[in-house]
N, C-alpha and C positions, 0 to 999 in steps of 0.2 A: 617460405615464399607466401607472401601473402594472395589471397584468391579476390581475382575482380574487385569488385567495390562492397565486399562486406565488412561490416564493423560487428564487435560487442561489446556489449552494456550489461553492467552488473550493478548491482544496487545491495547495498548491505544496511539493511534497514535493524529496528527491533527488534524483531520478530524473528523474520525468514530472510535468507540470501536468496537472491534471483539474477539470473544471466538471461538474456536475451539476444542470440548471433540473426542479425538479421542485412540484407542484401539493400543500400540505398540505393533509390530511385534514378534514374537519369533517361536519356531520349529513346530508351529502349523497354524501360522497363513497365509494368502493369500500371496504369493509370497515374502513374508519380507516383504510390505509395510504397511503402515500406515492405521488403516480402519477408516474410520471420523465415528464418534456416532450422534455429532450435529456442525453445524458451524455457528456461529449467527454472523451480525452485525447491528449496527446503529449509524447514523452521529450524534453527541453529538459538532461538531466542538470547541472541548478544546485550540482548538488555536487561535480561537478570538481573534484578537488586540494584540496574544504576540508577532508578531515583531514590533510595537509600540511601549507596553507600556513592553515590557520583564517578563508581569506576565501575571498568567491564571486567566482567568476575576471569577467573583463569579457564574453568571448565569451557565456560561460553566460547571465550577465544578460541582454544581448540578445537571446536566443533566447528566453526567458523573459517577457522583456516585450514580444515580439513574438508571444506565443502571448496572450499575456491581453490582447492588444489585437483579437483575432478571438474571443474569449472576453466581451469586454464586448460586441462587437456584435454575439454571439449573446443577451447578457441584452437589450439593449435591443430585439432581435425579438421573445420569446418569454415576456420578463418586463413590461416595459416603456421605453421612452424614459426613460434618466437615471437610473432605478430605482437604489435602494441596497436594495432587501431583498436583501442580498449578504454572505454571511459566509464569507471567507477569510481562512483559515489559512495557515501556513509551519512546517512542522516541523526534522528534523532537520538541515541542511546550514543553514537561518537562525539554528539555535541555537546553532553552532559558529564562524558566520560573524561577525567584528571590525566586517567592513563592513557588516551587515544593513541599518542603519539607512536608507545610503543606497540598498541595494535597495530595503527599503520605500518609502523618497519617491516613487520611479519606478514601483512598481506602484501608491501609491495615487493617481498624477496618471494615470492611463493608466485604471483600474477605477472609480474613484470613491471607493472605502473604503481603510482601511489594513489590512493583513496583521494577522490577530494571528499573537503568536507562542506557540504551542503547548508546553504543556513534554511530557515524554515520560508522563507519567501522565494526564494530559486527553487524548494520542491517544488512547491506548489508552483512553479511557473511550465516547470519541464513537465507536470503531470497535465496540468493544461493544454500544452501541447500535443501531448500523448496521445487525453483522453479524446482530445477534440478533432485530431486530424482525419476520423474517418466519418466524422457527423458532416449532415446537410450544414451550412452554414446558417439556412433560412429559421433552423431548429432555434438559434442563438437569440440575445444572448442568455451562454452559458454560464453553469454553476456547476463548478466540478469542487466534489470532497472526496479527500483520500483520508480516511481515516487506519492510520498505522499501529505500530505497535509501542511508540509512545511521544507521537504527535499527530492532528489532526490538522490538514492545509485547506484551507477555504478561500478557491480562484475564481474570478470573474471575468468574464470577459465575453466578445463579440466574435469575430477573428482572431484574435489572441489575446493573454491575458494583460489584463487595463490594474484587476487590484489581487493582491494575494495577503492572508492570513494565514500564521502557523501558530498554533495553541496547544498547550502541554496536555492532549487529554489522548491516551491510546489504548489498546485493548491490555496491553501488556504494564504500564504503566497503572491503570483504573483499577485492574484484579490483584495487584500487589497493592494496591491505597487504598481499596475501600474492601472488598472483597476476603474473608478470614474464612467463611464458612461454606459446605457444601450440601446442600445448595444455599444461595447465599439470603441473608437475612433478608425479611422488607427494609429493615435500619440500614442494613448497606446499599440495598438498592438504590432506596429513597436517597444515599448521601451521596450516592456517583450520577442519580439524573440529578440533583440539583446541581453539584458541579459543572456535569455537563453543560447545563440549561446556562450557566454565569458565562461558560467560556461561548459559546452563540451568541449570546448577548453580546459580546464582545465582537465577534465578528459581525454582526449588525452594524454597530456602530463604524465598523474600520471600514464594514463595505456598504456605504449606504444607497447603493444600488440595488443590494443582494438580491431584494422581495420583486424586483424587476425580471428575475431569470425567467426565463421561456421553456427551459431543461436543465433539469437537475441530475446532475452526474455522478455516479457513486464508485469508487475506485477502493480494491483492496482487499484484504483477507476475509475481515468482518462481514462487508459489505456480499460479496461471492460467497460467504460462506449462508448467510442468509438466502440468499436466492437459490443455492444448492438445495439447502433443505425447504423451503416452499415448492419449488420442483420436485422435488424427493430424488436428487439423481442419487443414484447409490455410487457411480465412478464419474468421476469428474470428468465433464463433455464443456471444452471452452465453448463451443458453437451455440450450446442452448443455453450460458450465462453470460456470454457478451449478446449486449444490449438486449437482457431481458426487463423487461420493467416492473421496477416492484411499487407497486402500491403503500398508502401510508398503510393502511389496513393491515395488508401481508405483514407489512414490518413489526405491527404490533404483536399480529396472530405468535410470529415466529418469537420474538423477544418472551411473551406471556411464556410460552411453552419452554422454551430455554431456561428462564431463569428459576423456574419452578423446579426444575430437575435435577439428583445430583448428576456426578462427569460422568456414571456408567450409563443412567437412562439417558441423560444426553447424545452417548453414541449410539443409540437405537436411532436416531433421524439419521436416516441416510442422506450425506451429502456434509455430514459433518467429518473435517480430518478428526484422527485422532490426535496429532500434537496442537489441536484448535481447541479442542474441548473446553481446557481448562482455562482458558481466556476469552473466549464467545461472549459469554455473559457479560464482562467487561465492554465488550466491544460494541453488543447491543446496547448498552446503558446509554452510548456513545450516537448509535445510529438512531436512536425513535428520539430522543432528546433532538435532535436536530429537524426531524420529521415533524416531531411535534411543535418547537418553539418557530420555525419558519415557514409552520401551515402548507409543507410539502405535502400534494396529495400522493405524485408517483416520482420514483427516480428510475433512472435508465441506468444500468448496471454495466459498469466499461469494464474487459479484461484487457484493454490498452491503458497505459497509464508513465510513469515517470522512466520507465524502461523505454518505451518507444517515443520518449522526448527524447532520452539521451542518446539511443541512435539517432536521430534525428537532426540533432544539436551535432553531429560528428559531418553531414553533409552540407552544414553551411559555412 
């Protein structure tokens, strides 16, 4: 039986699978937004080798579909027994992936629904929505980047999103393509910011509004992972990393010191996961490349994002 008016949203990204059970709004509820019940995730990295080998490896799958099977029996506590008000997604490593399909079989026998597959303009529209549902409006307009684990979405918008870009550059993606050593070369360094630097460029061009943003929005593992460790939280507190604002400065401080490190001194900064470590560096190449080529002074760091689009998207 399904309970009132909650829904959940899972997202099965490159990286990390994430569920989000959350309560839609109506004439009773807290200011019309969103009230979260539960928000899980954990790194399952389903993108292993797919920009290599263009298919999702076997292990990944397994880990994957042994995360969304503690994930369905959190909807059936919290949502309901059997419940399908359930809308997951697969993004980037499903879109690259030969063999998705039969991924999807196996997550829609284990969840109950099937995966949609996401193109890179519809993330970037739900995270949009996500990220921007609990900003002033007056803030706008907005520039929300989710940078993932092997796509980067670059949205623009006012009240909602007008343009979106999705670009092959992500943490998990970069440290498999450029990335070989520990700690990593300046040579590799230098070849993941000037990639980066091409793919901005690129987004320039698609949004020639972009340099117009008023706020700059930053979504995602990379991103939270940086602001963890400029905080120094040693346990992850969603409270002091939603909408903390990081500076371009911090963003540098933090990158300079990351990438100098190998993965053990890396895990001395608290606020860094351990299953992050070893793609952080990747991910920063990612983040001050954008900082720097669009003359971002601070970003506002959102731990709402494409999850609390796709609740979202479930009440309209």
């Amino acid at each position: 039986m399904k309970l009132s008016n909650r829904v959940a949203a899972i997202d099965i990204g490159t990286n990390s699978v994430r569920l989000l059970v959350a309560e839609l709004p109506d004439s009773s509820s807290r200011n019309g937004k969103l009230v979260t019940i539960a928000r899980l995730m954990q790194i399952t990295r389903l993108g292993y080798g797919v920009d290599a080998t263009k298919r999702l490896d076997g292990a990944a799958i397994e880990r994957t579909i042994s995360v969304l099977r503690e994930y369905r029996q959190v909807i059936d506590r919290e949502v309901g027994e059997g419940s399908t008000a359930i809308r997951m997604t697969a993004t980037s490593a499903a879109r690259d992936a030969s063999n998705r399909d039969a991924f999807f079989d196996l997550a829609e026998a284990t969840v109950g629904v099937r995966p949609e597959l996401l193109s890179g303009e519809e993330e970037g529209r739900l995270s949009f929505m996500g990220a921007t549902a609990d900003l002033d409006p007056s803030l706008g307009p907005f520039l929300v980047v989710d940078i993932g684990g092997g796509s980067t979405e670059f949205s623009f918008g006012q009240t909602a999103c007008e343009l979106s870009l999705s670009t092959e550059m992500g943490c998990v993606r970069f440290t498999e393509k450029f990335i070989d050593h520990d700690p990593a070369l300046p040579e590799e360094l230098l070849a993941a910011l000037s990639v980066a630097e091409a793919f901005v460029d690129d987004a320039r061009q698609a949004i020639p509004m972009i340099g117009t943003a008023q706020t700059v929005v930053g979504l995602a593992g990379t991103v939270s992972a940086a602001a963890a460790v400029e905080i120094g939280l040693a346990t992850y507190d969603r409270d002091r990393i939603h909408h903390f604002s990081l500076s371009r400065a911090q963003v540098e401080d933090v990158f300079r010191t990351l990438a100098t490190e190998n993965r053990e001194q890396r895990l001395d900064n608290p606020g860094l996961e351990l299953e992050r470590a070893d793609v952080i560096v990747g991910g920063m190449c990612i983040f001050v490349s954008i900082m720097r080529r669009l003359s971002i002074e601070t970003c506002l760091v959102s731990e709402a994002d494409i999850l609390d689009g796709l609740a979202m998207s479930m009440g309209t």
